[in-house]
C-alpha positions in Angstrom: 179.0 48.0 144.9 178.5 44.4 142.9 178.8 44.7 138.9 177.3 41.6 137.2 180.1 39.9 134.8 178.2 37.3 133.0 174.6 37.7 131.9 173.1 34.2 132.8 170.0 34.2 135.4 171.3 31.2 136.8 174.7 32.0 137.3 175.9 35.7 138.3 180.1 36.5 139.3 180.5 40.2 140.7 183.7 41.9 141.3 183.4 44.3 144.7 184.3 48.0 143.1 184.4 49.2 146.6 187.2 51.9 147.2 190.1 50.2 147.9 191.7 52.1 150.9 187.9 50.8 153.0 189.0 47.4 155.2 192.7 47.5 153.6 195.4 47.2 156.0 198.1 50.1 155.3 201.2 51.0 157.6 202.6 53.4 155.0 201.6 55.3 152.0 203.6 55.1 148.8 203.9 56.5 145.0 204.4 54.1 142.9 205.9 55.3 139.3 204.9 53.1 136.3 207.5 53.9 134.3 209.9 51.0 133.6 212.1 52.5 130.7 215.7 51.6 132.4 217.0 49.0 134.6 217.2 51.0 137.4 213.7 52.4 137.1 212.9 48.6 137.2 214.9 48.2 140.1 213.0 50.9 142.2 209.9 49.5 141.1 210.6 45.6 142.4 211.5 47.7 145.8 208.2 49.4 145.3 206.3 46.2 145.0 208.0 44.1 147.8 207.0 47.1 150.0 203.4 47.0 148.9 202.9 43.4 149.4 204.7 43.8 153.0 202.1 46.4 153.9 199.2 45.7 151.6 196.2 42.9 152.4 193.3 42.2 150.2 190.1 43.2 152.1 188.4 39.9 150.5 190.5 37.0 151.4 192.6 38.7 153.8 195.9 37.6 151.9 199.0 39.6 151.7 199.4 38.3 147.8 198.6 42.4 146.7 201.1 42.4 142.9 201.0 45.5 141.0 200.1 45.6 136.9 201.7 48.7 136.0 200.4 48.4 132.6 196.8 48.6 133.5 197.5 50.7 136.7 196.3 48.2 139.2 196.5 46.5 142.4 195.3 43.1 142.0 195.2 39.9 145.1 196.9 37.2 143.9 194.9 35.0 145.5 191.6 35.7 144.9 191.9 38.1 142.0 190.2 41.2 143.6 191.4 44.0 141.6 192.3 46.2 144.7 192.8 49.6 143.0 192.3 50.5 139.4 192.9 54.0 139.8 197.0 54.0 140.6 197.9 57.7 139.6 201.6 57.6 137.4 203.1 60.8 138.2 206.1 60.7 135.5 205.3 62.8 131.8 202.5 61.8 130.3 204.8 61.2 126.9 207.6 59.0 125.7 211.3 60.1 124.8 213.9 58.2 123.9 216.5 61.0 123.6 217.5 64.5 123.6 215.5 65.8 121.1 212.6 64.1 121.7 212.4 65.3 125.4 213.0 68.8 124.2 210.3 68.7 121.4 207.6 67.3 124.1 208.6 69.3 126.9 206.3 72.3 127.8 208.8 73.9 130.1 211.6 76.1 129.3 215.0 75.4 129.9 216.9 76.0 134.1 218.5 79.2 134.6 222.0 79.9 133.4 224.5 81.9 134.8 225.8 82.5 131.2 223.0 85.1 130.2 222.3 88.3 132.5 218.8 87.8 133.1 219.6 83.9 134.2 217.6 82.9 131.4 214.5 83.8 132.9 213.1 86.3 130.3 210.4 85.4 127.2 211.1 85.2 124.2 208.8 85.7 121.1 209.6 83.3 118.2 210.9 84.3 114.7 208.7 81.9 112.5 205.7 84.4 112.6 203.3 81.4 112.6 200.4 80.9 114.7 200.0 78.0 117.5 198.6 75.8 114.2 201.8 76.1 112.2 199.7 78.8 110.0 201.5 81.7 108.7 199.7 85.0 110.1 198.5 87.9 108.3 201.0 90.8 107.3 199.3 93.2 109.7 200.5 90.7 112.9 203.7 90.3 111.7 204.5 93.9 111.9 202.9 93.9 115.3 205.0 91.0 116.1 208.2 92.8 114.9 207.4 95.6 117.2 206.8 93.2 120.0 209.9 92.0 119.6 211.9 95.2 119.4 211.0 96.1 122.6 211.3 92.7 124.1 215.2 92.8 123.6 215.1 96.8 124.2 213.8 95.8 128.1 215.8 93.0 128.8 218.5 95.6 129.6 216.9 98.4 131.6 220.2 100.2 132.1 224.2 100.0 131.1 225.3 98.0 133.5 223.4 95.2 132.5 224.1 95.7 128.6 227.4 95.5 130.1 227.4 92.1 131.7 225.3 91.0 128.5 228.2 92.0 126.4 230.8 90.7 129.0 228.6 87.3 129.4 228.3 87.3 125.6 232.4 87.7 125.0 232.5 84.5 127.2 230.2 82.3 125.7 232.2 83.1 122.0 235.7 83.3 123.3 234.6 79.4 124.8 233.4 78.3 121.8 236.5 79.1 119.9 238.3 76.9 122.8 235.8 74.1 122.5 235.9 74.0 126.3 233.1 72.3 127.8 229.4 74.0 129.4 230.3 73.6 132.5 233.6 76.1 132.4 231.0 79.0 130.2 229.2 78.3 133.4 231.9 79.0 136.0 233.3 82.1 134.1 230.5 83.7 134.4 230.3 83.1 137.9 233.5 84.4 138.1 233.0 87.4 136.3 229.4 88.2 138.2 231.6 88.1 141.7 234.2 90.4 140.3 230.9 92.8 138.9 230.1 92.2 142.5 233.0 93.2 144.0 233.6 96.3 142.3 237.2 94.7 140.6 236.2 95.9 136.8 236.2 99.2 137.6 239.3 101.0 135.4 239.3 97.8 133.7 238.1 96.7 130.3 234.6 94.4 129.9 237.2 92.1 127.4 240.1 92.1 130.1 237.9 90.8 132.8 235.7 88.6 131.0 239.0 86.8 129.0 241.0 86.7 132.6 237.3 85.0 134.0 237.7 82.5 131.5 241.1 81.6 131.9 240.5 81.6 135.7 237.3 79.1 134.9 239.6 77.0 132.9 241.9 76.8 135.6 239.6 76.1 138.2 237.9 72.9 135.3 241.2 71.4 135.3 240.5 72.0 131.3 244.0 72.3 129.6 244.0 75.8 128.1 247.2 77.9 128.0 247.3 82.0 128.5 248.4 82.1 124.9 245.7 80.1 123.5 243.5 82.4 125.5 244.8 85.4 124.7 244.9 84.5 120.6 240.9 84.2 120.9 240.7 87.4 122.8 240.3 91.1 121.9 242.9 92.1 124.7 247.0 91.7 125.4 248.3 88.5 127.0 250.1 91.1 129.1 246.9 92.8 130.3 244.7 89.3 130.5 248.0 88.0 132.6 247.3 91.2 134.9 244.0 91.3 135.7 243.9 87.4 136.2 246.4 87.6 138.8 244.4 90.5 140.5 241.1 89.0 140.5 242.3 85.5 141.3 243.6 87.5 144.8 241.0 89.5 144.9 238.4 86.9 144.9 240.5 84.3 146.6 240.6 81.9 143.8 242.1 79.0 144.6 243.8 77.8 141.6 246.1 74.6 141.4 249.0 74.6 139.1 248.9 73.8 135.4 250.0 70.0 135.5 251.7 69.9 132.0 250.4 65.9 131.5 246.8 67.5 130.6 248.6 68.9 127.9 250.3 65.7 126.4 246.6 64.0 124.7 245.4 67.5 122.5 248.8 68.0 121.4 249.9 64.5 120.8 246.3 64.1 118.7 247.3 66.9 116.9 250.8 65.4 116.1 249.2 62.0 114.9 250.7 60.5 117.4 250.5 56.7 119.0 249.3 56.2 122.7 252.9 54.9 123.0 254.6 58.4 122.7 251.5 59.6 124.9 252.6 57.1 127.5 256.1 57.6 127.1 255.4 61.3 126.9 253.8 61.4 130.2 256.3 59.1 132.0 259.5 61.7 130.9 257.2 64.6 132.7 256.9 62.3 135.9 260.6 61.6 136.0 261.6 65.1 134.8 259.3 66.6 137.9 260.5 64.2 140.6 263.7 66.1 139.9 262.6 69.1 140.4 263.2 70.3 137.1 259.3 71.6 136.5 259.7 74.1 138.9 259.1 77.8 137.2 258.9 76.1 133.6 256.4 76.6 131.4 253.7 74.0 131.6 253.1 74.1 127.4 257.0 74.0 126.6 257.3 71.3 129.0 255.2 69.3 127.8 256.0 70.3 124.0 259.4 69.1 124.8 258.7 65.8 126.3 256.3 64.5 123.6 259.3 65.8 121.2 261.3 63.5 123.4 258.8 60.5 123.3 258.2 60.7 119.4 262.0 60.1 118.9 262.2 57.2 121.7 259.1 55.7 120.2 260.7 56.2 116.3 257.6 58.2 115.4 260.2 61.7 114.6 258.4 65.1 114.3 260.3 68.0 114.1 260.9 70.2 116.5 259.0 73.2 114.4 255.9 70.9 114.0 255.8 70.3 117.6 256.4 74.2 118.6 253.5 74.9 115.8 251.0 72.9 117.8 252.2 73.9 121.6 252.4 77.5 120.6 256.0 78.0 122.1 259.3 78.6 120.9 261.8 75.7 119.4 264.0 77.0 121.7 262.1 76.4 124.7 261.2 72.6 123.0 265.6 72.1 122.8 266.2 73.4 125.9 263.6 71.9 128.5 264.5 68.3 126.0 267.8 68.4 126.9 266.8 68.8 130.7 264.9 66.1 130.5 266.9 63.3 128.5 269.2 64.1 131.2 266.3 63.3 134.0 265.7 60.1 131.9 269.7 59.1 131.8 269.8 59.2 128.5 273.3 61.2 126.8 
């Protein structure tokens, strides 16, 4: 098909508007994204075009010149100037967003699935804002049947008790976590654990708070995320003595395996918490490594060790704190801080 481009009698250009993919030479087919809003999205695309022009001819002039304007969405010769294909099809969102929040606001999906709720995340829910798909507030007679929509929307997302139970259990989680300020990713591992020990049968004759706290301490473990059983245990409903017992069980139970507490990941929160110089942290972490290549960590608490060696550090580094500020902050005893600090002055050769 011709398409006249300039209206003189004497003089007429056309541009052939045949389909592309008629007399064009192709080896492989390719989707080529027209995005370009990284480096590395402009990256692929170079690839994208070498490949093109390696396996691309124009069915006019024969030349492998093919380039690709992503702007317009075309295949153009760059020869002859043939516009190839106008009709490349860009796959990515039809929007732009430049962060977070934008891509949330634009998106018309919901969010993955979540092992920190009981359904996964895969239920509906009906909005609070009673306002119509306009932004318009609805009429009093909807609101009420919105209200009772919504009543029984959270009345059958639990069909029976065990699932209010692993709601409730999930939901201790997800608040004893954010008390900890531990990151998602250890919410998401507790709950795991806690779902396998549902599985298992392990919770029976046990409290929902026991096993859910125990879960998280396990996940914490597990994250390498530096939380002691006291600190645990303070956010908790439940004993340290009962949350120490049914940690141990359903870390054997469930074959856990759990590396031990390294008492360095302790030595940056505390030392923060101290006002204290990346010199005592430094020096902090170097009287643990000496102190351990001794021996001297063995069956020691991981917190009062390394309470004692930043108490150590501070005075090396002439930055004092006390050793009641520094037993504040570790949670442990100031006798624990004097006695693991004189073990390891002695480690360090100091008298």
């Amino acid at each position: 098909m011709a398409v006249a481009l300039n209206g003189s009698e004497d003089h007429v250009e056309t541009v052939c508007l045949e389909p592309w993919h008629k007399g064009l030479n192709t080896t492989t087919s390719r989707d080529i994204s027209m995005e370009r809003p990284t480096s590395q999205r402009q990256r692929e695309q170079a690839t994208a075009d070498e490949s093109t022009n390696e396996t691309l001819s124009c069915p006019e002039c024969d030349s492998s010149e093919v380039i690709q304007d992503a702007d317009q969405g075309e295949l153009v010769c760059d020869d002859c100037g043939l516009v190839v294909d106008e009709r490349q099809i860009d796959r990515g969102p039809e929007w732009r967003a430049f962060n977070h929040s934008e891509r949330q606001k634009k998106s018309r999906v919901g969010a993955p699935t979540t092992q920190t709720m009981h359904d996964k995340g895969l239920t509906t829910t009906i909005d609070w804002k009673d306002k119509d798909a306009y932004g318009r507030s609805i009429s009093s007679e909807k609101r009420s049947q919105m209200h009772r929509l919504r009543k029984w929307q959270e009345r059958i997302r639990t069909k029976d008790a065990g699932e209010r139970n692993l709601q409730f259990a999930l939901s201790e989680i997800d608040r004893m976590a954010s008390a900890l300020g531990v990151p998602r990713s250890v919410r998401e591992v507790a709950s795991v654990i806690y779902r396998r020990a549902l599985d298992e049968d392990l919770i029976r004759g046990r409290s929902i708070e026991g096993v859910a706290t125990a879960a998280l301490y396990a996940a914490c473990r597990q994250e390498g995320i530096p939380r002691s059983l006291d600190e645990v245990a303070d956010v908790s409903r439940v004993s340290q003595k009962e949350i120490g017992r049914t940690y141990r069980y359903i870390s054997q139970e469930l074959g856990l395996e759990l590396k031990p507490v390294d008492p360095k990941s302790f030595v940056p929160r505390f030392a923060s918490s101290l006002h204290l110089s990346e010199e005592v942290q430094a020096k902090a972490t170097e009287i643990i490594d000496v102190s351990a290549e001794q021996g001297l960590l063995s069956g020691k608490s991981p917190t009062g060790f390394a309470a004692a060696a930043i108490y150590a550090a501070s005075l090396l580094c002439n930055e004092k704190k006390t050793q009641r500020e520094v037993a504040d902050v570790a949670q442990v005893t100031e006798v624990t801080i004097r006695n693991r600090y004189q073990e390891q002055i002695e480690a360090m050769g100091f008298r």
